[in-house]
N, C-alpha and C positions, 0 to 999 in steps of 0.2 A: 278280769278274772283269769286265773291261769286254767289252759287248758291240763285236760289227766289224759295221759298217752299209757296205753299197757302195750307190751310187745312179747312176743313169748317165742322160744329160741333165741335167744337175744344175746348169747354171748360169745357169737361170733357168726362170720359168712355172711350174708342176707340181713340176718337180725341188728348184729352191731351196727353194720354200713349203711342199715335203714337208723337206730338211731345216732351215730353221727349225723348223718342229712338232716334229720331232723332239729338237732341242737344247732346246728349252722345256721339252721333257718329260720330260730328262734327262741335262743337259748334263754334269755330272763320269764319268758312267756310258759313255759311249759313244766309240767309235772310228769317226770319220765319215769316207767317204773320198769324194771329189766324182771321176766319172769323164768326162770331157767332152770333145769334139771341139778345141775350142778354147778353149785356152791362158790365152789373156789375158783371157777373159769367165771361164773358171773361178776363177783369180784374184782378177778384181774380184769374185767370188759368196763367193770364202771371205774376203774380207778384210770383206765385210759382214755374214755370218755372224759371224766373231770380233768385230765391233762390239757384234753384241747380246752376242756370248757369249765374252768376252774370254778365258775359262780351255779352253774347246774343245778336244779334238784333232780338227783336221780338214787331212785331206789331199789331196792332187790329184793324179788319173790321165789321163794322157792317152790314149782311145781313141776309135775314130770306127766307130759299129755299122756302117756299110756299107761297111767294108771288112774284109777277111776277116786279111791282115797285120796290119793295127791291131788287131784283136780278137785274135788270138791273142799277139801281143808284150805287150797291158796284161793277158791270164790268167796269163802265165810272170809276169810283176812283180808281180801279186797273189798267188802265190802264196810268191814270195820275200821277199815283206813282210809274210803274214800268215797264219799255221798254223790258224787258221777263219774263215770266213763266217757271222756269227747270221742275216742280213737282206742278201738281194738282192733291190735294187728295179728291175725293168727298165723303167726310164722313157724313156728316148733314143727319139725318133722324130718323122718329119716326115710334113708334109701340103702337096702342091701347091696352087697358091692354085687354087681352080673356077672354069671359066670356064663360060658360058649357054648349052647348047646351045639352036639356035631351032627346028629341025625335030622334036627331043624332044619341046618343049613344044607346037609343035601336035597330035602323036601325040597325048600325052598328055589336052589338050584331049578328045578323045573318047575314053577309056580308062576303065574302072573303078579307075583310080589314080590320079583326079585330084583328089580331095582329102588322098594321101597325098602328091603329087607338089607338090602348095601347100602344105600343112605343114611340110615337110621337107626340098623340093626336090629326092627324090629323082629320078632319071633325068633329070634337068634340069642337073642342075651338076654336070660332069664334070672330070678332071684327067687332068694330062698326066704321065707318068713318065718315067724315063729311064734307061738302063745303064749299071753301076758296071763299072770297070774288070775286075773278078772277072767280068764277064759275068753280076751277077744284076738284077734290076728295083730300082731303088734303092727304094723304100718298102718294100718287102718283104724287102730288105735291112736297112736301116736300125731297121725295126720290130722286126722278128720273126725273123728268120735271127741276124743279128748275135750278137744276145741268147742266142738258141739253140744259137750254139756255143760262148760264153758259159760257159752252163750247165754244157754234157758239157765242157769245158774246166778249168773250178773243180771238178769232182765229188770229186777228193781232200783240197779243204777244207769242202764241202758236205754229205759223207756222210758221217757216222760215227755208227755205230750207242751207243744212248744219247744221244745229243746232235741234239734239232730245227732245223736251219738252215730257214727257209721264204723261197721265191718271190715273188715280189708283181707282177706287171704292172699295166701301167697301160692299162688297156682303154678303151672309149669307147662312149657310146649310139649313137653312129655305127657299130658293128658288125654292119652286115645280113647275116643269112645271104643275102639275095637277090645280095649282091656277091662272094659269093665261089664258085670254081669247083672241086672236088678236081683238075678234068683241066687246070687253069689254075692252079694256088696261087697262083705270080707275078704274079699279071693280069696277065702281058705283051701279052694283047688285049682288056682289059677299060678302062673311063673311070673305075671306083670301087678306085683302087689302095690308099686309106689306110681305107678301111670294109672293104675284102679282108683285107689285111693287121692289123687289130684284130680280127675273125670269127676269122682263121687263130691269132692267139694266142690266143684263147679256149680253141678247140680243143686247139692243144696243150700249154697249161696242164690242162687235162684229162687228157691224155696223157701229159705228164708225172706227173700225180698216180699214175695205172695205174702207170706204170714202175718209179720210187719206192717206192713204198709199198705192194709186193705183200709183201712179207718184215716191215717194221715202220711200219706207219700212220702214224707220228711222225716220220719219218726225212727227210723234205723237200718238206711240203705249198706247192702252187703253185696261188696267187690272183689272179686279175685284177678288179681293179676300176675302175669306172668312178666318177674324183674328179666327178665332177656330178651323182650320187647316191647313191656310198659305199652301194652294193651289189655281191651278189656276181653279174656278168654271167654267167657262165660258168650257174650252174645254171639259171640263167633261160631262156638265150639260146640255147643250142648242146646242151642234155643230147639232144635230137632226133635230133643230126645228128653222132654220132661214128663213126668210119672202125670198121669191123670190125678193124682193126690199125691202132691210132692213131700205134705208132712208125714201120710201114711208109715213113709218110711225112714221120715230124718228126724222122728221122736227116740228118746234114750232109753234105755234100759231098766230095770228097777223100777221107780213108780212112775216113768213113763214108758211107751208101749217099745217091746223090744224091736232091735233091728231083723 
């Protein structure tokens, strides 16, 4: 039985390169379905996929994580197109280009984080976000919500007891707990929206696993890792700092409990 692979961001960077690897590694075996904001670049991604891999089943969904209609219209379509999920990769997500703050870096200058602040640049280079029409922070839309309702969206071709469908996000060394806030999730007042928003999936990739996999361990393990050292971030990075009720706050909006 062929496995069903979904990927989302998937037509280019990270996404594509993740599904090439994957056709390489077993192209007649798999059901690849590319989920992506735009149209015409997902396209050109599967038509150059079928180049390497001319025998491929690869399809294409159109959905845009930062918006809450678009997610929910491509879960009803996936779910009409495919009675399981093996492998859901939550890759979709964006990063404001940083711009320098200059009063930072004099702080800084005299701080006991100035040689984290040179290395890294943290508290130095900051971004700007902005609101989606759903009224959320769009990087925190985009990232980590999106995907999130996603999830509890697909849970009826995701769950089924005997059968492991797993999780996979795509995290980043860029996920400092120093950017993220529980009483802020959104950074709607923060300048580290896309290190916020990789922190906050960490987390509830965690939370997820708790939720999951109190009944059957097997049943829909959720991994994040970070493609720039193919480790698993999550145990490293966050076992520290999980919420005494990690679902309290990684339920969705509408008719589930707001963030």
């Amino acid at each position: 039985m062929n496995k069903v692979v979904l990927v989302t961001g998937a037509n280019s960077g990270i996404g594509l390169s993740l599904c090439e690897r994957l056709l390489s590694e077993d192209t007649e075996g798999l059901q690849l379905c590319l989920a992506c904001r735009n149209m015409r670049r997902a396209q050109a991604a599967r038509s150059a996929l079928l180049v390497s891999h001319p025998t491929a089943q690869v399809a294409l969904l159109q959905m845009d994580t930062s918006s809450i209609t678009s997610v929910l219209n491509a879960a009803q379509e996936i779910k009409l197109r495919y009675n399981r999920l093996d492998y859901l990769y939550l890759n979709a997500g964006i990063m404001p280009n940083p711009q320098f703050d200059v009063k930072a870096f004099f702080r800084g200058l005299f701080s006991s984080k100035i040689i984290t602040m040179f290395a890294t640049g943290e508290g130095i280079l900051t971004q700007k976000d902005c609101v989606t029409p759903d009224g959320l922070q769009e990087v925190f839309a985009t990232n980590l919500f999106g995907h999130f309702l996603l999830i509890r969206e697909l849970e009826p071709i995701l769950c089924h007891a005997g059968r492991t469908s797993q999780l996979i996000w795509t995290s980043s060394s860029n996920a400092h707990r120093s950017a993220f806030n529980l009483e802020d999730i959104q950074h709607g007042r923060g300048t580290q929206p896309y290190s916020s928003s990789k922190y906050a999936s960490d987390l509830l990739s965690l939370a997820l696993n708790t939720h999951y996999n109190k009944q059957d361990p097997a049943l829909l393990p959720s991994i994040p890792l970070d493609p720039a050292h193919a480790h698993f971030l999550a145990y490293q990075n966050v076992h520290q700092y999980v919420h005494p009720d990690p679902l309290q706050w990684s339920r969705s909006p509408g008719r589930y409990n707001s963030f």
